[in-house]
N, C-alpha and C positions, 0 to 999 in steps of 0.2 A: 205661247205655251212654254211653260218653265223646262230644262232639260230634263232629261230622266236620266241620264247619266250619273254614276255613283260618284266617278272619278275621271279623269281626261283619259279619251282612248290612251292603252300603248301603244296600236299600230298609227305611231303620229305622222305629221304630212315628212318629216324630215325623217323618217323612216324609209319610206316610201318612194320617195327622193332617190334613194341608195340605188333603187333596181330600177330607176326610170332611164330611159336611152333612146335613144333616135335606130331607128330600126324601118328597114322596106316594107312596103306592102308584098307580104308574100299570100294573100288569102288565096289568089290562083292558082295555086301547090294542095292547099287543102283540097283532099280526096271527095269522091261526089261527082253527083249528076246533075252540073248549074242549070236552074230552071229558065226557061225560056219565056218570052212574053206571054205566050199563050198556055204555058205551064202555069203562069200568072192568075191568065183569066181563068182556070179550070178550077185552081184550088179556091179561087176568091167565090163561083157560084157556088163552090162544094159546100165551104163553110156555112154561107148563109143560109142554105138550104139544109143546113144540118143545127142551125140553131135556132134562137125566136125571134118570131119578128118586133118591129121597134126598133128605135135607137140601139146602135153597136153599146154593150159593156165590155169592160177591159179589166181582166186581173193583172195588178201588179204587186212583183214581189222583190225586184229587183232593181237592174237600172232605169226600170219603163219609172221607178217614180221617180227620180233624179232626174229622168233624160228621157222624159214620155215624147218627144218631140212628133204628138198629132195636138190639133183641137180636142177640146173636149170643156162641158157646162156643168160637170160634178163629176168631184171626186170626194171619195170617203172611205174610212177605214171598214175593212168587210175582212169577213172569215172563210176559207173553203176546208169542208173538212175532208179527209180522206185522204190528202197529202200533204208534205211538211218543205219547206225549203231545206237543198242539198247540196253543197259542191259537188252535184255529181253528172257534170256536162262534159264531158274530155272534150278537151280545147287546145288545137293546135297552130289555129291561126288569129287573127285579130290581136289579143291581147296575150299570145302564145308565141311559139315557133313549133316544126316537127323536133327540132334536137332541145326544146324544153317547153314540155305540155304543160298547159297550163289547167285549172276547170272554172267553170262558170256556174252559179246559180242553174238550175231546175227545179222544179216541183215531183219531188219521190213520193211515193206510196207510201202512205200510213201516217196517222197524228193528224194536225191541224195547220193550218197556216193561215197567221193575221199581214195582209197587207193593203192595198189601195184598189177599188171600183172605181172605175173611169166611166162615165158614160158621156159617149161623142153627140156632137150637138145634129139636130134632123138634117139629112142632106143626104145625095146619091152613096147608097149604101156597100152598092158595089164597087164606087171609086174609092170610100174610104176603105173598106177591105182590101183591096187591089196594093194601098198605099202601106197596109198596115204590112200585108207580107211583102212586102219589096224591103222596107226596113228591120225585117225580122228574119227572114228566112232566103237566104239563098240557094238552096240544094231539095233536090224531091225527097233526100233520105229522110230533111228534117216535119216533113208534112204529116207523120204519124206524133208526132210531140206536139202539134195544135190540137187544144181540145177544149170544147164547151164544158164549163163544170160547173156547179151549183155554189153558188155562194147568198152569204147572211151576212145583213146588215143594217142594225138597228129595227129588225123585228120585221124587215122585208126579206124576203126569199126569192132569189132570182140566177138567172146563167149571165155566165159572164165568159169572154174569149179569154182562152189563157194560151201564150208561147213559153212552149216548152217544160210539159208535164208529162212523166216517165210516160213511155207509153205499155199499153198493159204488158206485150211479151219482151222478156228480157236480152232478148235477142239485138236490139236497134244498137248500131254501129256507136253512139256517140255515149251511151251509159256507161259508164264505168263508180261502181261503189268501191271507196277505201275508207281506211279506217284515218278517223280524224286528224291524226298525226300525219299519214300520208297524207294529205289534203294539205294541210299547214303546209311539208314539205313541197309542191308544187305551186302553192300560193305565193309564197315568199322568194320565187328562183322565178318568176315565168314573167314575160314580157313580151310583147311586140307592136307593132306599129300605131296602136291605138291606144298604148300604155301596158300599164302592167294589174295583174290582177289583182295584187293588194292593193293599189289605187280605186280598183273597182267594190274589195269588202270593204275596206274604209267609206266608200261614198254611201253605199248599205245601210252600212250599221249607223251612219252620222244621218241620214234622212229616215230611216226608220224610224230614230229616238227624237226625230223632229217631229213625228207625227205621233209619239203616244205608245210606237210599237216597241217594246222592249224583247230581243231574241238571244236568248241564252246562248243556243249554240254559235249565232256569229261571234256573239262578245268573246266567248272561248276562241275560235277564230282570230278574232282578231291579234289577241292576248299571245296565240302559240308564232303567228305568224310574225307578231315583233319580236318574240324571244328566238326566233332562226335568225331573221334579219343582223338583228345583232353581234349575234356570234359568227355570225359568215364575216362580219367587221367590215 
């Protein structure tokens, strides 16, 4: 597929580069109540039992499509409407620290979002649930952010598991909404042991436009967070 891109990212790899560092794993500092095995098995029947049967689908909007690392026998571009992608995950570990928070992709309320249906190939449905949140969620705070949602694609209508879509009360510990520029401002300073978060919109915005998805507000994104990088020198 030819790019869609107008012009080469600004937030180029040697941007990006500037804020990358070797950093501990400090994710056992982040705040929460780590799930237990069997906190595991409760949320894995929860889900199923709360979605349809068949083959698991998967919305991806973010690194699940760069870095989906399950099986799966299709995937295709799909719509969910009624939320839009957001840096508005407060992140303080993984690709963060507490002394510089980072945010991560979610799924916020309102608009539309075009990104990736996964459907996992037939097999024990509970071990592949089981597998999907061990790689997604490690805390019971974040189990109200798993949510079944409707998605469109190519004139089929179906549910698909989504990690980490606002959830409805605004209350949940990890939402935090600012205004674009503050977003830029933490994208472009934040890092930790798994890289840094401009490494993670860059990987976004470059597999999104590989698949056909063109996202205004990353491209803006991308755009503010090299022009800070820059100037931090």
């Amino acid at each position: 597929m030819a790019s869609l891109l107008p012009r080469p990212l600004d937030l180029t790899a040697d941007l990006v580069a500037r804020i990358e560092r070797p950093l501990p794993d400090r994710d056992a500092e982040e705040p929460g109540t780590r799930m237990s095995p069997g906190d595991f098995d409760a949320a894995a029947r929860a889900m199923l039992a709360a979605g349809p049967a068949g083959p698991i689908r998967l919305f991806a909007y973010g690194s699940l499509i760069w870095n989906p690392a399950f099986e799966h026998d299709e995937a295709r571009v799909a719509t969910v409407h009624g939320y839009r992608r957001s840096f508005c995950l407060d992140l303080r570990a993984w690709r963060a620290t507490p002394e510089q928070p980072g945010l991560m992709l979610a799924l916020d309320r309102g608009g539309a979002c075009n990104g990736i249906a996964y459907r996992l190939p037939p097999g024990d449905r509970l071990a592949q649930m089981r597998r999907l949140l061990e790689r997604e969620v490690a805390h019971l705070e974040a189990l109200p952010w798993i949510r079944w949602l409707t998605c469109r694609a190519g004139g089929e209508v179906f549910r698909v598991l989504t990690f980490y879509a606002a959830p409805r009360r605004d209350t949940a510990r990890m939402l935090i909404r600012l205004p674009e520029a503050s977003q830029a401002d933490r994208i472009s300073r934040a890092c930790g042991h798994k890289g840094s978060c401009a490494a993670y919109l860059r990987n976004t915005v470059e597999h999104l436009e590989a698949a056909g998805i063109r996202d205004a507000y990353l491209w803006r994104m991308q755009r503010m967070v090299a022009e800070r990088i820059l100037m931090a020198g």
